[in-house]
PDB file of N, CA, C and O in Angstrom, chain B, residues numbered from 101:
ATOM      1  N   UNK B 101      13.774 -32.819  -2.234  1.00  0.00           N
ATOM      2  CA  UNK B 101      13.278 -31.754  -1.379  1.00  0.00           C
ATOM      3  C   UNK B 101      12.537 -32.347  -0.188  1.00  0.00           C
ATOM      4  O   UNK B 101      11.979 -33.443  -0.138  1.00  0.00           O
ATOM      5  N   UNK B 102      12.638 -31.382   0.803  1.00  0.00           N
ATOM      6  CA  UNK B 102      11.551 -31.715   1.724  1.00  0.00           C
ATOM      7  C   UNK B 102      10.160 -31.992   1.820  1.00  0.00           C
ATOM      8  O   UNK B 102       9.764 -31.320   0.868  1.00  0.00           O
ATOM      9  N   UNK B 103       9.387 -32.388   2.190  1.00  0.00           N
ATOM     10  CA  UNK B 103       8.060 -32.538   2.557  1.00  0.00           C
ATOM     11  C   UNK B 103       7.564 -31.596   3.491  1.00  0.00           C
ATOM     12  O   UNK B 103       8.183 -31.321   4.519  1.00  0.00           O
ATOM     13  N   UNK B 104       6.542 -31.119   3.203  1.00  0.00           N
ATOM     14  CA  UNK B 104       5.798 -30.162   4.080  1.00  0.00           C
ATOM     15  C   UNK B 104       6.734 -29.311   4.862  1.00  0.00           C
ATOM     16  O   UNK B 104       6.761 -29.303   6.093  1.00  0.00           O
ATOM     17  N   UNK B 105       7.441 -28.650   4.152  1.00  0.00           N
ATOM     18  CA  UNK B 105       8.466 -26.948   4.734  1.00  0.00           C
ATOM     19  C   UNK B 105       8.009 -25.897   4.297  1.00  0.00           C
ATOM     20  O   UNK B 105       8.419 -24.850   4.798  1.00  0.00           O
ATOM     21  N   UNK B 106       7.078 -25.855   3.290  1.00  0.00           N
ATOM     22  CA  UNK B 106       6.753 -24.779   2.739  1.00  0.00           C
ATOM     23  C   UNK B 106       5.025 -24.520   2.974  1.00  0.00           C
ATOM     24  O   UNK B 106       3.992 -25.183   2.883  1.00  0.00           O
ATOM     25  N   UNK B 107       5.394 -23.265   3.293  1.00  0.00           N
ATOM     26  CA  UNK B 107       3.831 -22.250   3.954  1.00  0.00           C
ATOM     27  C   UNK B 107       2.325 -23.449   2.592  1.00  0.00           C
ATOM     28  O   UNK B 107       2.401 -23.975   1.482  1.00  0.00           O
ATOM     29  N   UNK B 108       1.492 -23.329   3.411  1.00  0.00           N
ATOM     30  CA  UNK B 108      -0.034 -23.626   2.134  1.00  0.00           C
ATOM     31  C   UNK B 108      -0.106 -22.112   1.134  1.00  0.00           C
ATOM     32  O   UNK B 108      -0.413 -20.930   1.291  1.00  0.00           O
ATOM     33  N   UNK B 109       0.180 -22.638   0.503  1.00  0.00           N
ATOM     34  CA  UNK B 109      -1.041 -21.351  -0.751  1.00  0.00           C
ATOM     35  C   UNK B 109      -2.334 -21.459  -1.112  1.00  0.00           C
ATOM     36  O   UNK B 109      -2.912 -22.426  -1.609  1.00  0.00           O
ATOM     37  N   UNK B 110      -2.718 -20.463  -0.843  1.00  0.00           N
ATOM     38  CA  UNK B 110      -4.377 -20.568  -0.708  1.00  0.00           C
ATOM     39  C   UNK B 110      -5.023 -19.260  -1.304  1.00  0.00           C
ATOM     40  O   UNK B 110      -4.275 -18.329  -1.602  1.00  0.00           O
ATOM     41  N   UNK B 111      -6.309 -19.161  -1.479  1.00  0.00           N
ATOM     42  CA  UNK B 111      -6.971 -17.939  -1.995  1.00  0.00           C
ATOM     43  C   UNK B 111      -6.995 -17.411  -0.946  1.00  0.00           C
ATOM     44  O   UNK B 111      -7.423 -18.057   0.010  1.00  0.00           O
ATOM     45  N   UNK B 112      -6.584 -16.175  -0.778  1.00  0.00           N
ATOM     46  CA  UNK B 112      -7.147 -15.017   0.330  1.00  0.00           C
ATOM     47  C   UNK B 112      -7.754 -13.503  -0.172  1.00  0.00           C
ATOM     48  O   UNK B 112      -7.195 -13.012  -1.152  1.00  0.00           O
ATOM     49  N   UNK B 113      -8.779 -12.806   0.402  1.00  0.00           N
ATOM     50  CA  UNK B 113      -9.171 -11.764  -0.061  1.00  0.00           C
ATOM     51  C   UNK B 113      -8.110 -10.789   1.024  1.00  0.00           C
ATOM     52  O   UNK B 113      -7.753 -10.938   2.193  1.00  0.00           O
ATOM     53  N   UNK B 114      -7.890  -9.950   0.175  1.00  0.00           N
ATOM     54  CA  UNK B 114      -6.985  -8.315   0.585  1.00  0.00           C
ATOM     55  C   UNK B 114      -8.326  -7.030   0.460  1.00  0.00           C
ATOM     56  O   UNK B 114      -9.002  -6.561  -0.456  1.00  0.00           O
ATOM     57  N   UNK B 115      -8.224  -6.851   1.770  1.00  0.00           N
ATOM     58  CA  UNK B 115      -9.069  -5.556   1.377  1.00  0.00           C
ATOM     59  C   UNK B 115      -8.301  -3.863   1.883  1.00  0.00           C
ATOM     60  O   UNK B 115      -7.740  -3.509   2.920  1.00  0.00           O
ATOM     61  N   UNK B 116      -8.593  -3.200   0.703  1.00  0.00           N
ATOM     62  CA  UNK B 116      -7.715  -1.706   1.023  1.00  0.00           C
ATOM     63  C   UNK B 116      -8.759  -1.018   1.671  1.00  0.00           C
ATOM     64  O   UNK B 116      -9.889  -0.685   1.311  1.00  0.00           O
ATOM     65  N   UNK B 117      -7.764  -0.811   3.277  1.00  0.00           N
ATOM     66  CA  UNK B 117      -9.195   0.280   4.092  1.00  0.00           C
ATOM     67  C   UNK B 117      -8.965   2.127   3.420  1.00  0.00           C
ATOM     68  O   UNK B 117      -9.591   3.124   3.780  1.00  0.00           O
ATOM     69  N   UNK B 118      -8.315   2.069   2.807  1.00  0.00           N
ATOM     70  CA  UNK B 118      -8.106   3.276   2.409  1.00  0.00           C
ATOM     71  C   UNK B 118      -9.364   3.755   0.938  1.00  0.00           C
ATOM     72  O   UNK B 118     -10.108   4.732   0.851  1.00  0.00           O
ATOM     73  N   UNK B 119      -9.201   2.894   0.227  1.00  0.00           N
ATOM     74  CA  UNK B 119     -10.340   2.809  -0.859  1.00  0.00           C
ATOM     75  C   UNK B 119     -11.610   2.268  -0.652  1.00  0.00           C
ATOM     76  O   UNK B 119     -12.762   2.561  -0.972  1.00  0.00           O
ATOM     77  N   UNK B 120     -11.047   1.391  -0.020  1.00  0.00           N
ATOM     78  CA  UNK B 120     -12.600  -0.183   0.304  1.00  0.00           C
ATOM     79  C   UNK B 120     -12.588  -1.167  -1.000  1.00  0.00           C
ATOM     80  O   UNK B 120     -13.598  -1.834  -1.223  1.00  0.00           O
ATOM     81  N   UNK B 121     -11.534  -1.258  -1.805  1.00  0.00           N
ATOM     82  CA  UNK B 121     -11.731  -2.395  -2.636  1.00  0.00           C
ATOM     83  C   UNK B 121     -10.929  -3.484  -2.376  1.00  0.00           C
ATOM     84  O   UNK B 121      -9.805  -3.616  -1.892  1.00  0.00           O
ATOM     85  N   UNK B 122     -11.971  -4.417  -2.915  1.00  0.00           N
ATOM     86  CA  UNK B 122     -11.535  -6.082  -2.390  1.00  0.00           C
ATOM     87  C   UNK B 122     -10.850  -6.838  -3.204  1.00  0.00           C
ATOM     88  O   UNK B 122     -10.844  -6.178  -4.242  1.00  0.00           O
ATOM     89  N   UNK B 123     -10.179  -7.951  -3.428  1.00  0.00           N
ATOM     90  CA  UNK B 123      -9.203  -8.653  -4.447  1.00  0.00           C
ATOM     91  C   UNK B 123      -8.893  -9.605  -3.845  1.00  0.00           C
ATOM     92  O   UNK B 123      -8.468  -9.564  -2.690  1.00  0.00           O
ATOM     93  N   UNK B 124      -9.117 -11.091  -4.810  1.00  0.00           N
ATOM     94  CA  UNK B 124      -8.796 -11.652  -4.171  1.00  0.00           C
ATOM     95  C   UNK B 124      -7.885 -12.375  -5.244  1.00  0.00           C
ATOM     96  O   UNK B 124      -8.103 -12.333  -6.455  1.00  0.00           O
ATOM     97  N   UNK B 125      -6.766 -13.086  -4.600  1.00  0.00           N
ATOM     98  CA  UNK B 125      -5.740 -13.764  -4.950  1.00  0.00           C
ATOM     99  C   UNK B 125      -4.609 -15.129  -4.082  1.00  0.00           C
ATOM    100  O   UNK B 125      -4.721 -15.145  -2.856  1.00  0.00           O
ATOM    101  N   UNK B 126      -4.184 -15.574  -4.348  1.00  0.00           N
ATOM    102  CA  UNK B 126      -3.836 -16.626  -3.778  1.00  0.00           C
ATOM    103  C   UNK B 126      -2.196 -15.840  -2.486  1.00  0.00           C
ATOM    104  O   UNK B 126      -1.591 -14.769  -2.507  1.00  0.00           O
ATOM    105  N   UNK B 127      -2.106 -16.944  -1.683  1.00  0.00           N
ATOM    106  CA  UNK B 127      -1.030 -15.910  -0.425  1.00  0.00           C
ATOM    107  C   UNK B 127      -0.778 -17.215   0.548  1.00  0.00           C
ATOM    108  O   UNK B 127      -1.132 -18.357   0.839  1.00  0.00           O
ATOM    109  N   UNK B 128      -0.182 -16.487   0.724  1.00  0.00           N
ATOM    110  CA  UNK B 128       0.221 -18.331   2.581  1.00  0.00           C
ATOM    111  C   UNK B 128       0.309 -17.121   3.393  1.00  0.00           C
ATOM    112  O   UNK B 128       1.174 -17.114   4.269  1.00  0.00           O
ATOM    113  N   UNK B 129      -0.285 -16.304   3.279  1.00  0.00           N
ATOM    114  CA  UNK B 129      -0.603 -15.396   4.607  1.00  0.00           C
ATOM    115  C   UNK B 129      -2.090 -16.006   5.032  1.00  0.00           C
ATOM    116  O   UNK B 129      -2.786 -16.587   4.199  1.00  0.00           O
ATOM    117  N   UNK B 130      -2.551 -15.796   6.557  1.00  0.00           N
ATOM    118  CA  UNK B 130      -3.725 -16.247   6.966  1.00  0.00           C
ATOM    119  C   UNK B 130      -3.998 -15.369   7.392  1.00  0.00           C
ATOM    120  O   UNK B 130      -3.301 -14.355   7.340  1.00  0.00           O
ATOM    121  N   UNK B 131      -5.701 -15.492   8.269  1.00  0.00           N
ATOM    122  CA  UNK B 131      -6.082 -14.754   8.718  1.00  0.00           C
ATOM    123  C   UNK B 131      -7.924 -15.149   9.711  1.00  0.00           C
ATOM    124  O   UNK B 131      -8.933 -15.738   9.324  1.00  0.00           O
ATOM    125  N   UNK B 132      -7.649 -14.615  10.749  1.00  0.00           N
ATOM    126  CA  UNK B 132      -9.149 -15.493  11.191  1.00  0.00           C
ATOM    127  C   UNK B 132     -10.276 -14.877  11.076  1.00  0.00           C
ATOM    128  O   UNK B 132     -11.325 -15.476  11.313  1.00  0.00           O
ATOM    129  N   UNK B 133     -10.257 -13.439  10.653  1.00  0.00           N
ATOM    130  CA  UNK B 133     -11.334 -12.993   9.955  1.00  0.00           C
ATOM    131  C   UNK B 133     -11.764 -13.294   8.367  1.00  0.00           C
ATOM    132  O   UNK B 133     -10.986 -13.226   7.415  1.00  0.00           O
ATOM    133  N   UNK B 134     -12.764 -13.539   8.321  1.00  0.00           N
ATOM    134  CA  UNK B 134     -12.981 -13.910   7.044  1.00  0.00           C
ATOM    135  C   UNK B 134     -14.444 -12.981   6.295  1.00  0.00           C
ATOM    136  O   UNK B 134     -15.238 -12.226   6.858  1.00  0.00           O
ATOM    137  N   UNK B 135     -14.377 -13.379   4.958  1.00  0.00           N
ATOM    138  CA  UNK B 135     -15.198 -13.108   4.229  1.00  0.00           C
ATOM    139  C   UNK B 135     -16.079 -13.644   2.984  1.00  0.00           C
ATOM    140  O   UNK B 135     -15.397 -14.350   2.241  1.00  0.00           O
ATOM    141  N   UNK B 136     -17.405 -13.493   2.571  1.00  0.00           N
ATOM    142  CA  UNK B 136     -18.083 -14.435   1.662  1.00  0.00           C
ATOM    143  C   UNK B 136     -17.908 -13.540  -0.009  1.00  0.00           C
ATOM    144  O   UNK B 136     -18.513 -12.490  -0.224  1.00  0.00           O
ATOM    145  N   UNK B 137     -17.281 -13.988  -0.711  1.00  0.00           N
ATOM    146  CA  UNK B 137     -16.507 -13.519  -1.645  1.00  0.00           C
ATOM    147  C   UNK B 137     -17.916 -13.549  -2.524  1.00  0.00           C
ATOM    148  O   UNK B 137     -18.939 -14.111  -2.133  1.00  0.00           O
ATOM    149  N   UNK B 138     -17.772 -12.789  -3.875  1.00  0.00           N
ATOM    150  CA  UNK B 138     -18.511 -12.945  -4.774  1.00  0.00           C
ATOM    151  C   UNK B 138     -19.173 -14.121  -5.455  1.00  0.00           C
ATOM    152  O   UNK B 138     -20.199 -14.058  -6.133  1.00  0.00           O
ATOM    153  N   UNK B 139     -18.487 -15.161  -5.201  1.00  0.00           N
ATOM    154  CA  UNK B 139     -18.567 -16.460  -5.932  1.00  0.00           C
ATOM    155  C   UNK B 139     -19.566 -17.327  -4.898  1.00  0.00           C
ATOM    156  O   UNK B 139     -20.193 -18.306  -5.302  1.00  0.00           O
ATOM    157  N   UNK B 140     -19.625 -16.921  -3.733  1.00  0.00           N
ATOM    158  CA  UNK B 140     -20.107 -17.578  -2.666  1.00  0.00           C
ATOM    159  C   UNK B 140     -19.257 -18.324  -1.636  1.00  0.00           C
ATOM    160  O   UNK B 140     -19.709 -18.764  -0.579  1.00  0.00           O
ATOM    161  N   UNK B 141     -18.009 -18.426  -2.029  1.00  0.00           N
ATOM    162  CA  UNK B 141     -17.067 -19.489  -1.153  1.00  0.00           C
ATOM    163  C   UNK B 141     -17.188 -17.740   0.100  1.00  0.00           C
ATOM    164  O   UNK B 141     -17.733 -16.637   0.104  1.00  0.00           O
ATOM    165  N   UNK B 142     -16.092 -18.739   1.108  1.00  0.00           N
ATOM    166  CA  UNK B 142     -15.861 -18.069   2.316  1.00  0.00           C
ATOM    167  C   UNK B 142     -14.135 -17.920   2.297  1.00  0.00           C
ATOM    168  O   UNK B 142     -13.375 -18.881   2.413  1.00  0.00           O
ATOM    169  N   UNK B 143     -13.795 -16.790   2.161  1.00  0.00           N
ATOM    170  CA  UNK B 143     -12.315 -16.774   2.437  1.00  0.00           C
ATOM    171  C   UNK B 143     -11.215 -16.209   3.328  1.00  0.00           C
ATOM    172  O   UNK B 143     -11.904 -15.396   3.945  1.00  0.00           O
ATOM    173  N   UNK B 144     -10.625 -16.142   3.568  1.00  0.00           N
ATOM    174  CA  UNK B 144      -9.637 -15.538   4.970  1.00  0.00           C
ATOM    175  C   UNK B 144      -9.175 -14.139   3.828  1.00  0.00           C
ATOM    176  O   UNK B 144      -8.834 -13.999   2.653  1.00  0.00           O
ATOM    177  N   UNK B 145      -9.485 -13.090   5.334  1.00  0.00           N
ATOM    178  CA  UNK B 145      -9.541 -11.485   5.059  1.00  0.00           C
ATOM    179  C   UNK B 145      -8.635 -10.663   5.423  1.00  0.00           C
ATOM    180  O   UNK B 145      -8.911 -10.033   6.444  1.00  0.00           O
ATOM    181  N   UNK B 146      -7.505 -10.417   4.875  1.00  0.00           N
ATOM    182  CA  UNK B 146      -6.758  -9.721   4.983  1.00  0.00           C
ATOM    183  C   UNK B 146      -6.725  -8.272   4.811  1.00  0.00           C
ATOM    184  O   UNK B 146      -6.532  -7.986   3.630  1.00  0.00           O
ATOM    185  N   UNK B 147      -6.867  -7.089   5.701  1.00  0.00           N
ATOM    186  CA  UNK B 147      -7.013  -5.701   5.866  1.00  0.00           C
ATOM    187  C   UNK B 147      -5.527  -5.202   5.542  1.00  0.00           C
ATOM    188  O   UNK B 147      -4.545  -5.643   6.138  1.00  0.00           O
ATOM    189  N   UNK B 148      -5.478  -4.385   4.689  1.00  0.00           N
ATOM    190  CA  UNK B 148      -4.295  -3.377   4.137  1.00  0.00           C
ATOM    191  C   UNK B 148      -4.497  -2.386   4.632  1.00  0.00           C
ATOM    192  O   UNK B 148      -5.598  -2.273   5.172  1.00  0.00           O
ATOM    193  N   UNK B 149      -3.434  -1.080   4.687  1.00  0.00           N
ATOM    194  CA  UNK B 149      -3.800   0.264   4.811  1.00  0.00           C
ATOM    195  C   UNK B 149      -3.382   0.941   2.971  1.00  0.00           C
ATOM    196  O   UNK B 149      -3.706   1.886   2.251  1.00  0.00           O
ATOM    197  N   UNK B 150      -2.736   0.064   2.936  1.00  0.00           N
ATOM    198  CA  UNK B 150      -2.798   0.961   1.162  1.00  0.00           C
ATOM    199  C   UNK B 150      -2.338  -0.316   0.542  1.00  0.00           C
ATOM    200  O   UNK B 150      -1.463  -1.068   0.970  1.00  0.00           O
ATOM    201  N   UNK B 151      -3.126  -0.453  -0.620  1.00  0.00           N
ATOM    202  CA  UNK B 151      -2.951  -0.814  -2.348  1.00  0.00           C
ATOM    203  C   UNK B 151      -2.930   0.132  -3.592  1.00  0.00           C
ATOM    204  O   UNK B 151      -3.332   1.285  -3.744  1.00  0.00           O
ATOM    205  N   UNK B 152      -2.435  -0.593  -4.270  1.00  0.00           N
ATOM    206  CA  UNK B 152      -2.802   0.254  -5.857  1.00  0.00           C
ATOM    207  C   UNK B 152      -3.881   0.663  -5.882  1.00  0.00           C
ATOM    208  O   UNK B 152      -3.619   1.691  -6.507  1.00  0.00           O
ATOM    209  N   UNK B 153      -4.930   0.718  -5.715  1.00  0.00           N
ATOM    210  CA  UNK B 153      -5.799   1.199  -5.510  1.00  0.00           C
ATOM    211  C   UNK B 153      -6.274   2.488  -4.929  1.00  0.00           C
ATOM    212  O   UNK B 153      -7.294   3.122  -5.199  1.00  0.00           O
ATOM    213  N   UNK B 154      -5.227   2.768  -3.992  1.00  0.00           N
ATOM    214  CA  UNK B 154      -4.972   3.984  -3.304  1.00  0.00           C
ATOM    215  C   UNK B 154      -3.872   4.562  -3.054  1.00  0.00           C
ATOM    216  O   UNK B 154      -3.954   5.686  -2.558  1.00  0.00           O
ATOM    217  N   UNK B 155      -2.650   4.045  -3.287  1.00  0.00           N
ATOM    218  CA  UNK B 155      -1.504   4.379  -3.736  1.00  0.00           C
ATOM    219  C   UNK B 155      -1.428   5.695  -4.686  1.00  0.00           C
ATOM    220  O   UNK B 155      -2.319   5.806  -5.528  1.00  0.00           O
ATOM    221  N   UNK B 156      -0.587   6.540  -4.622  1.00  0.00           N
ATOM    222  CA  UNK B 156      -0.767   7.744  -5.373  1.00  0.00           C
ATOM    223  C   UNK B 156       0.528   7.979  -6.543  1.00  0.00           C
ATOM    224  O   UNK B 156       0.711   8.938  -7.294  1.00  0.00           O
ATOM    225  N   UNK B 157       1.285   6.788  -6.385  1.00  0.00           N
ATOM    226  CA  UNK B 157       1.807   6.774  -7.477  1.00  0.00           C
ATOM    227  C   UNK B 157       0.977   5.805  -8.647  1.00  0.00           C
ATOM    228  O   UNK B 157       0.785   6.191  -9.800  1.00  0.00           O
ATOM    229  N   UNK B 158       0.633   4.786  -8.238  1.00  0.00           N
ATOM    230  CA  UNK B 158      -0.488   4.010  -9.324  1.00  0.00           C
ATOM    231  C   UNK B 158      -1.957   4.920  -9.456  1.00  0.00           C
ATOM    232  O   UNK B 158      -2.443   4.936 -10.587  1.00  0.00           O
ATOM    233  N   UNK B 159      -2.497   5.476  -8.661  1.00  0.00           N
ATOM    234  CA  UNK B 159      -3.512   6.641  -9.098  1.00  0.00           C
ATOM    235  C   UNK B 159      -3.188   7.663  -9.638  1.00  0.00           C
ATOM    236  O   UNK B 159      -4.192   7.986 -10.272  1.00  0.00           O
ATOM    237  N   UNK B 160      -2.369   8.455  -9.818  1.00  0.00           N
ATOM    238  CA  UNK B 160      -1.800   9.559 -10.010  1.00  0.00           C
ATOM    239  C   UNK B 160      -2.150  10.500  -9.514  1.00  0.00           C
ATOM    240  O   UNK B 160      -2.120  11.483 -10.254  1.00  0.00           O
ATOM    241  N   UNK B 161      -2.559  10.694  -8.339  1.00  0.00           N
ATOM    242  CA  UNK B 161      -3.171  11.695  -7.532  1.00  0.00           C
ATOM    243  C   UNK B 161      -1.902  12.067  -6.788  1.00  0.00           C
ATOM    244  O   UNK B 161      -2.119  12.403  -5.624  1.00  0.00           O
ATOM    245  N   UNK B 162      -0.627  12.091  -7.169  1.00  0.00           N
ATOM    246  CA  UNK B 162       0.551  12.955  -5.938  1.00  0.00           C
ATOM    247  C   UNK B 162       0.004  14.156  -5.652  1.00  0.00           C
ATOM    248  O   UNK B 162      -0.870  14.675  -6.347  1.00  0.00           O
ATOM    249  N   UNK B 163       0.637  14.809  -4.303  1.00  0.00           N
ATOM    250  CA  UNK B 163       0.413  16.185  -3.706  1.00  0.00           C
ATOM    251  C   UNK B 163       1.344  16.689  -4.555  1.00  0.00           C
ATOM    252  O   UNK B 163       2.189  15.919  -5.012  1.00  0.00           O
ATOM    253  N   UNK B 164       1.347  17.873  -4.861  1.00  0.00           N
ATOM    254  CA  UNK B 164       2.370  18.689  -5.448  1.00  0.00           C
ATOM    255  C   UNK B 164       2.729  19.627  -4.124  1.00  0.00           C
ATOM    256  O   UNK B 164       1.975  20.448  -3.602  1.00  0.00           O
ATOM    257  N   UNK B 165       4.013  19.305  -3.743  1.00  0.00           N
ATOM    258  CA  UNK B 165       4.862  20.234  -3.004  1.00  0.00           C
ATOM    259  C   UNK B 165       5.156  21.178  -3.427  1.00  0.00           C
ATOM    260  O   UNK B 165       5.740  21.292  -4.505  1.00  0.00           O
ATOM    261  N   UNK B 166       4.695  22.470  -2.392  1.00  0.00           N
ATOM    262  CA  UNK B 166       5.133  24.090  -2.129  1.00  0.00           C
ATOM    263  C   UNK B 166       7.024  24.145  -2.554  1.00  0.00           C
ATOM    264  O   UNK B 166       7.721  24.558  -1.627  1.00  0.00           O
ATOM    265  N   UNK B 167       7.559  23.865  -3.490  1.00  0.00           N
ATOM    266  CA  UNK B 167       8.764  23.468  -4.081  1.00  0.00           C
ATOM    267  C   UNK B 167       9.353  25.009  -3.551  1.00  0.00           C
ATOM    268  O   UNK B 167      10.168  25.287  -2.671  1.00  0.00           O
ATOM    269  N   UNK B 168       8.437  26.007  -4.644  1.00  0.00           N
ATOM    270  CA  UNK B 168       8.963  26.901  -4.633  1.00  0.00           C
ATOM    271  C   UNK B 168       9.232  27.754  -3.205  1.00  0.00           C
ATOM    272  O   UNK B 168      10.276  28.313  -2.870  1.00  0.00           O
ATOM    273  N   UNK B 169       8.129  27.686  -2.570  1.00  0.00           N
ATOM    274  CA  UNK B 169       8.284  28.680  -1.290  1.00  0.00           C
ATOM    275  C   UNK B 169       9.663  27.562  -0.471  1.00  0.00           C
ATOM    276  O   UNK B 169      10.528  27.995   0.290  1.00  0.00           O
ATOM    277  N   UNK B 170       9.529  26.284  -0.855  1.00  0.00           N
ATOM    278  CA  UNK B 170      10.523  25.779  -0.185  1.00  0.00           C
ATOM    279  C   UNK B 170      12.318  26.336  -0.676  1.00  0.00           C
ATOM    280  O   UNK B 170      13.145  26.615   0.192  1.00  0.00           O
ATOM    281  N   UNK B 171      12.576  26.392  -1.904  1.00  0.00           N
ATOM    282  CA  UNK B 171      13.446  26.677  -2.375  1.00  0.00           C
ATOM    283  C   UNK B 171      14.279  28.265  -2.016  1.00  0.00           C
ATOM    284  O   UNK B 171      15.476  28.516  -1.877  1.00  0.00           O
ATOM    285  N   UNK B 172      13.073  29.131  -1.949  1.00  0.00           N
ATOM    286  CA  UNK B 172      12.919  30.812  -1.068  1.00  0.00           C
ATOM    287  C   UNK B 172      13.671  30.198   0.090  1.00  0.00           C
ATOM    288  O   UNK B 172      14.881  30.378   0.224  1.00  0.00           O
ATOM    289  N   UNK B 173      12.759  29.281   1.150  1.00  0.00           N
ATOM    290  CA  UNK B 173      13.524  29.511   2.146  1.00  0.00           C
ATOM    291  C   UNK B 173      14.676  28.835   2.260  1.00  0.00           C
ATOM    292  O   UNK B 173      15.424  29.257   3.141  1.00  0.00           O
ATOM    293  N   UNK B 174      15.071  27.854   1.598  1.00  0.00           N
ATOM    294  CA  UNK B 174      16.487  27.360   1.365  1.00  0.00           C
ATOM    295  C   UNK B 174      17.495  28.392   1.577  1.00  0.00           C
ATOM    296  O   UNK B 174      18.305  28.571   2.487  1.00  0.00           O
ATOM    297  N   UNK B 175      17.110  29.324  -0.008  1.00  0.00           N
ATOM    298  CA  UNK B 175      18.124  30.676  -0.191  1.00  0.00           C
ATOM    299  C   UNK B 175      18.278  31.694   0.924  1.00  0.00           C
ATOM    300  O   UNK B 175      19.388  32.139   1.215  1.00  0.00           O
ATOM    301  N   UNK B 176      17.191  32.057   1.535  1.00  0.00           N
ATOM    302  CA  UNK B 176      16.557  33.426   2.543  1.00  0.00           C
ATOM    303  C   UNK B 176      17.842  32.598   3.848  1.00  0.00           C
ATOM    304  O   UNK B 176      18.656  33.212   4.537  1.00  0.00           O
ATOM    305  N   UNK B 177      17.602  31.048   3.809  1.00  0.00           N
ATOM    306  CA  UNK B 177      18.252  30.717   5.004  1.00  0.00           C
ATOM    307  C   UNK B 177      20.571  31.086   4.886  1.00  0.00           C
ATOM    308  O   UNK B 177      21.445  31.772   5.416  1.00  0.00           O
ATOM    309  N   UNK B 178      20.357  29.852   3.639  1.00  0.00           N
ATOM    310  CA  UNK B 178      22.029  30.285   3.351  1.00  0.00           C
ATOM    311  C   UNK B 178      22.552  31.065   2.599  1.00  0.00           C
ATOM    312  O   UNK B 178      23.533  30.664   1.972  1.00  0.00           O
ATOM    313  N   UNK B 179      22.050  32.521   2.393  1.00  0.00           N
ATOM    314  CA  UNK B 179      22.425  33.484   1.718  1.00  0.00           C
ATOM    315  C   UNK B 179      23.812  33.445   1.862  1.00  0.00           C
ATOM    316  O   UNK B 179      24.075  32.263   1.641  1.00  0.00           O
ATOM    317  N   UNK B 180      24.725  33.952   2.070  1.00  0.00           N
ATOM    318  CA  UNK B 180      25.978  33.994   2.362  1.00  0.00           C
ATOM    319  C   UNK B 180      26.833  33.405   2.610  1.00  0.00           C
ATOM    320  O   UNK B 180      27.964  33.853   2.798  1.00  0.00           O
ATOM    321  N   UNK B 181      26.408  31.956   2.686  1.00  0.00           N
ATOM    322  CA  UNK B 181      26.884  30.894   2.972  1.00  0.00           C
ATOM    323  C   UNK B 181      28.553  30.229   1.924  1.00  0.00           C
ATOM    324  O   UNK B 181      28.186  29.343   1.153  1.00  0.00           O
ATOM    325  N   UNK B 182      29.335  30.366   1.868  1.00  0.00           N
ATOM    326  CA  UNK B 182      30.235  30.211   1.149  1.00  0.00           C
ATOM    327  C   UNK B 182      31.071  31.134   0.478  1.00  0.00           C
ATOM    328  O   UNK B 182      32.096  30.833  -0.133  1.00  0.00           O
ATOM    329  N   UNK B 183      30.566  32.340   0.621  1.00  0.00           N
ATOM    330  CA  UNK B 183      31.274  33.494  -0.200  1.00  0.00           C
ATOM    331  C   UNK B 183      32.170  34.229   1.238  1.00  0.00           C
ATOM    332  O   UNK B 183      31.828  34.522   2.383  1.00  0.00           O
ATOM    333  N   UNK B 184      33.375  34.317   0.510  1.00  0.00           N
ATOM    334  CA  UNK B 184      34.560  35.038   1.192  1.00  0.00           C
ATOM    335  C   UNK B 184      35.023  36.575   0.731  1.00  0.00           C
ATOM    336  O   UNK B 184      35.971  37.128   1.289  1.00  0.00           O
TER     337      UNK B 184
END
């Protein structure tokens, strides 16, 4: 194999602006904002707009869609639609 082709892996913190929780885990993504982690080290800060954390299929918070009034106007629209 080659020598030095492949990205560094490193610890980086992910933070979800949607929740505000932090995690940190290893990534070869960078970043020049940084942050002082729990442990005391300093690590490169990566901003999300959604994680599991706020994700609404891993929370279980889905919207429940107006199905029915949708389905009304389905029908109300192609009433007649196919009949000869």
């Amino acid at each position: 194999m080659k020598s030095d082709i492949h990205p560094k892996y490193a610890p980086v913190v992910f933070r979800d602006l949607a929740s505000g929780v932090s995690f940190l885990t290893k990534s070869t993504v960078g970043s020049n904002k940084t942050v002082e982690w729990e442990d005391g080290n300093t690590y490169p800060l990566i901003e999300v707009e959604i994680s599991s954390e706020s994700h609404p299929f891993y929370t279980g918070k889905q919207r429940i869609m107006d199905s029915a009034g949708r389905v009304e106007r389905f029908n109300a629209r192609f009433k007649g639609f196919g009949k000869k």
